[in-house]
C-alpha positions as CSV (number, residue, x, y, z in Angstrom):
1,X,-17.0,-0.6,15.9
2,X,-15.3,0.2,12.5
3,X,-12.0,-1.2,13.1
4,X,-12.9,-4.7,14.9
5,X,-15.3,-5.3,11.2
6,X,-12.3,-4.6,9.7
7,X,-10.0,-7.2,12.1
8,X,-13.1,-9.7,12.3
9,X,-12.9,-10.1,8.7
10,X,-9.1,-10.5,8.1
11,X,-10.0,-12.8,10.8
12,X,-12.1,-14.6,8.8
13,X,-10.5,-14.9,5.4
14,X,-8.7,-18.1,4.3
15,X,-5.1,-17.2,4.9
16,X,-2.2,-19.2,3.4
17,X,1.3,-18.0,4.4
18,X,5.0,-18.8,3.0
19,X,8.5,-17.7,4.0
20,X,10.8,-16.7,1.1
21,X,13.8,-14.9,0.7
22,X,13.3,-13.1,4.7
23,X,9.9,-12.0,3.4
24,X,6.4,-13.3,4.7
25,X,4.0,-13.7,2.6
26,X,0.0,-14.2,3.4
27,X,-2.8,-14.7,1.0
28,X,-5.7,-13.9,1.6
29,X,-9.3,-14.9,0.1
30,X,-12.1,-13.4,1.3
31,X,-16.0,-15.3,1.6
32,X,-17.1,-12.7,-0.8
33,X,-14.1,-14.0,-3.4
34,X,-12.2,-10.7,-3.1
35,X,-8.2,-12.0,-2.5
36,X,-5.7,-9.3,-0.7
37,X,-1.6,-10.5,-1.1
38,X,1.2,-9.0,1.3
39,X,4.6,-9.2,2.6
40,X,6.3,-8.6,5.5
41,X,9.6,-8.2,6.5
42,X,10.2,-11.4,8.3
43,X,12.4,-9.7,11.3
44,X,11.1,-6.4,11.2
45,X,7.2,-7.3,10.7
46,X,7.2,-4.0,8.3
47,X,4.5,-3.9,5.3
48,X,6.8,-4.0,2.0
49,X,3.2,-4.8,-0.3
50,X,-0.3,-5.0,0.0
51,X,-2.2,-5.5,-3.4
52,X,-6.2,-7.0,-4.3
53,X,-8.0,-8.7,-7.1
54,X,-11.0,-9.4,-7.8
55,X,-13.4,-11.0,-9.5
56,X,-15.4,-9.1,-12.5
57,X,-19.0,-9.6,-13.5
58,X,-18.1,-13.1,-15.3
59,X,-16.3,-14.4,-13.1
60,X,-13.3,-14.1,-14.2
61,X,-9.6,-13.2,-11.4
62,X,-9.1,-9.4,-12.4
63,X,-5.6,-8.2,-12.3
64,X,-4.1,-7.7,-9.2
65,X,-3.6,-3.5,-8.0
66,X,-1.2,-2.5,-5.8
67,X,-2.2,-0.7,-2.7
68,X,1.2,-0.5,-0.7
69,X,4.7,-1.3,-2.4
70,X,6.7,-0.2,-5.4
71,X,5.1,-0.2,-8.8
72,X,6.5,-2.6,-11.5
73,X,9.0,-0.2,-13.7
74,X,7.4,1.0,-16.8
75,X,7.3,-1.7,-19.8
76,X,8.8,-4.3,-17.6
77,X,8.5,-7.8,-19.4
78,X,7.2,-6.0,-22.8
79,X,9.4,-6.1,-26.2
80,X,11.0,-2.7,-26.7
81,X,10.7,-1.5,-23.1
82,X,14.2,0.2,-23.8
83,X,12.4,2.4,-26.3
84,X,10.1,4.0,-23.5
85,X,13.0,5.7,-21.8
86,X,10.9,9.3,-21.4
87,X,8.4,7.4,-19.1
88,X,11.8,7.3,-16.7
89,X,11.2,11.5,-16.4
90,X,7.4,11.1,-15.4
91,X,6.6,11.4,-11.6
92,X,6.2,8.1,-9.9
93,X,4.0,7.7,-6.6
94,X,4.4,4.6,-4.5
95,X,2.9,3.9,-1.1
96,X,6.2,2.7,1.4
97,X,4.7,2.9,5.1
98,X,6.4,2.9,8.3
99,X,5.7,1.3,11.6
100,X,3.8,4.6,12.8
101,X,3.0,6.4,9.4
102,X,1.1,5.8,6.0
103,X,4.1,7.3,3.7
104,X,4.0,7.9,0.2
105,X,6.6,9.3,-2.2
106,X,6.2,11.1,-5.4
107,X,9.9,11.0,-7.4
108,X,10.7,13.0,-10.0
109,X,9.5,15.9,-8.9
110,X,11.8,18.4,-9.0
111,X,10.4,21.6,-7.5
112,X,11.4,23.4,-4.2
113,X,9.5,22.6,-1.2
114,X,7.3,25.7,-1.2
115,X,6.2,24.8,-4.1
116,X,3.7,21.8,-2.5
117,X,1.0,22.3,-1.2
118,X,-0.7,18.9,1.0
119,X,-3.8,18.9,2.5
120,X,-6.8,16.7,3.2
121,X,-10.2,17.1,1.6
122,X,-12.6,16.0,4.2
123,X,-16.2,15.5,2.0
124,X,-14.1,13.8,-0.9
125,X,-11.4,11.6,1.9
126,X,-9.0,12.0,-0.1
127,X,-5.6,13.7,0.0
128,X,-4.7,16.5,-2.6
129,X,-1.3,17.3,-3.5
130,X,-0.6,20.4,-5.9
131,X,2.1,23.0,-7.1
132,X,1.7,26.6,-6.7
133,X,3.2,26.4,-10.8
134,X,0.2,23.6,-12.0
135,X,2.6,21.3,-12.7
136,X,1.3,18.4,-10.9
137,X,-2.2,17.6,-9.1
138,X,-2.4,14.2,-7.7
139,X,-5.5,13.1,-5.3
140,X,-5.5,10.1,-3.0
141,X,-7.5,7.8,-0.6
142,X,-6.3,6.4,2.6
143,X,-7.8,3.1,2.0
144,X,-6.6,1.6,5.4
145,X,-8.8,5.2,7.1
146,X,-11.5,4.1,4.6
147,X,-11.9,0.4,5.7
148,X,-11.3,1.3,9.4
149,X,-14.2,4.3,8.6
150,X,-11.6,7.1,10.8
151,X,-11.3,10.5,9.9
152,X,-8.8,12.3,8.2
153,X,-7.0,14.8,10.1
154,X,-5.1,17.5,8.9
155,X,-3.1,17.8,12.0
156,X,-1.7,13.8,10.9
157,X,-0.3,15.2,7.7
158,X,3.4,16.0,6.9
159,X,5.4,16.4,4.2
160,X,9.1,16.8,3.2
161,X,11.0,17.0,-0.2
162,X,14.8,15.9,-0.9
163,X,16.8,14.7,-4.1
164,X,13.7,14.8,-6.3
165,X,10.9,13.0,-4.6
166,X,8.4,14.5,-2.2
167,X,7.8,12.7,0.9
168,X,3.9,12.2,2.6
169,X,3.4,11.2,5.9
170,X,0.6,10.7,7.8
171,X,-0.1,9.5,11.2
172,X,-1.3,6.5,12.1
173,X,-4.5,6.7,14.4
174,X,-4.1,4.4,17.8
175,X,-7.0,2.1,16.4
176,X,-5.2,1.4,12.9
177,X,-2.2,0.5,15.5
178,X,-4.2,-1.4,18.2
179,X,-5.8,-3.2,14.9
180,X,-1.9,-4.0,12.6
181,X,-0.5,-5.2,16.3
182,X,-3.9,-7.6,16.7
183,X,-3.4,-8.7,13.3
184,X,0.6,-9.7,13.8
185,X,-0.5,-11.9,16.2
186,X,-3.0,-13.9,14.2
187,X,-0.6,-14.1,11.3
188,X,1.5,-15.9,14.0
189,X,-1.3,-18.8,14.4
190,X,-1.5,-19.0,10.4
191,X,0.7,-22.2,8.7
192,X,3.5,-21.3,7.1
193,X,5.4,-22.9,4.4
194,X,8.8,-22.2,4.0
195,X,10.5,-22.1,0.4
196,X,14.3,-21.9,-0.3
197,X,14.5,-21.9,-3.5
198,X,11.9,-19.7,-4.9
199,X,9.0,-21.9,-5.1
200,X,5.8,-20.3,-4.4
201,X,3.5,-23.4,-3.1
202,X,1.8,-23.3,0.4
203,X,1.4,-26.3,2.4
C-alpha cells in the first residue's frame, strides 16, 4: 500500500533531531541523497515547516523549497530590500496546515468571496483557484496526496475569505492521519539534542 511506502521510507531515512526555542526540528536524509527539514511545535506536535533539497546532476546541495511554512519576505537579507516595497501588494500563498486539514492561504487578495472559484482538477492533481474578474489563477499539488498516491476529492475542499486573504482547506484522508500519528511516534524514538542558545548542532 501507498501510504505504508511512504511511512516505510521516513522510516528509513537518517533522522537527526534538536529542540530549540519550543520547536522540534528533524532532518531527514534519504538513501537516495534527497534531504526533507521540519518543525514541530514541541507541545502541540503541529507542522509549522516542511521544506527539500536536493542534489542536482553534479552533485552539488540545491537550494532548499519550501513545501509547508511561511515564505521568507521578499528581498530579505538583499541590499535595498526597502526599495521593493510594491512586492508587499503582490498576493502571497503559504501552506499553514492543521491537525485535520492541508490549509493554504493566499493574502492580498482583496476580492469578495463570490469572486473565487476552488476546485480540484482530477487528470492534472492539482487544485485550481481563479476569479470570476481574471485577476488571479494559481494551480497547486497536494504533495502529501501525491506521495501517499490518494485521490483528490472535491467533497474535501473548502474555502473561506476574510481581511484580505483567502483561506483553503482540505480534508485530511484517515490514511494521511493513521500515517502523521505513526510517524509522531517514531520521531519519539529519534535522539534529540537540545539547544538553548540557538546553536544548531545535533548530537
Amino acid at each position: 500500500m501507498a501510504v505504508t511506502s511512504w511511512l516505510e521510507s521516513l522510516r528509513a531515512a537518517e533522522k537527526t533531531a534538536l529542540l530549540q526555542d519550543g520547536k522540534r526540528m528533524v532532518h531527514y536524509l534519504f538513501p537516495d541523497g534527497k534531504e526533507m527539514a521540519e518543525e514541530y511545535d514541541e507541545k502541540t506536535s503541529e507542522l509549522l515547516v516542511r521544506k527539500w533539497r536536493v542534489k542536482n546532476a553534479l552533485g552539488a546541495l540545491g537550494q532548499w523549497q519550501l513545501e509547508v511554512g511561511e515564505p521568507a519576505p521578499s528581498g530579505a537579507g538583499s541590499l535595498g530590500s526597502e526599495l521593493i516595497k510594491e512586492s508587499n501588494a503582490n498576493p502571497i500563498f503559504m501552506r499553514k496546515d492543521t491537525k485535520t486539514s492541508f490549509q493554504w492561504r493566499i493574502r492580498n487578495l482583496p476580492y469578495p468571496k463570490d469572486v473565487y472559484s476552488v476546485s480540484v482538477a482530477q487528470k492534472e492533481r492539482c487544485v485550481i483557484v481563479r476569479t470570476t474578474n481574471k485577476k488571479y489563477y494559481k494551480k497547486f499539488s497536494i504533495p502529501d496526496l501525491d506521495r501517499h498516491q490518494l485521490p483528490l476529492e472535491d467533497s474535501a475542499l473548502s474555502f473561506a475569505h476574510a481581511h484580505c486573504t483567502l483561506i483553503i482547506s482540505y480534508q485530511k484522508p484517515k490514511e494521511v492521519m493513521v500515517a502523521e500519528s505513526e510517524l509522531q511516534k517514531e520521531l519519539k524514538k529519534v535522539k534529540t539534542a537540545h539547544s538553548s542558545d540557538g546553536d544548531c548542532k545535533t548530537q
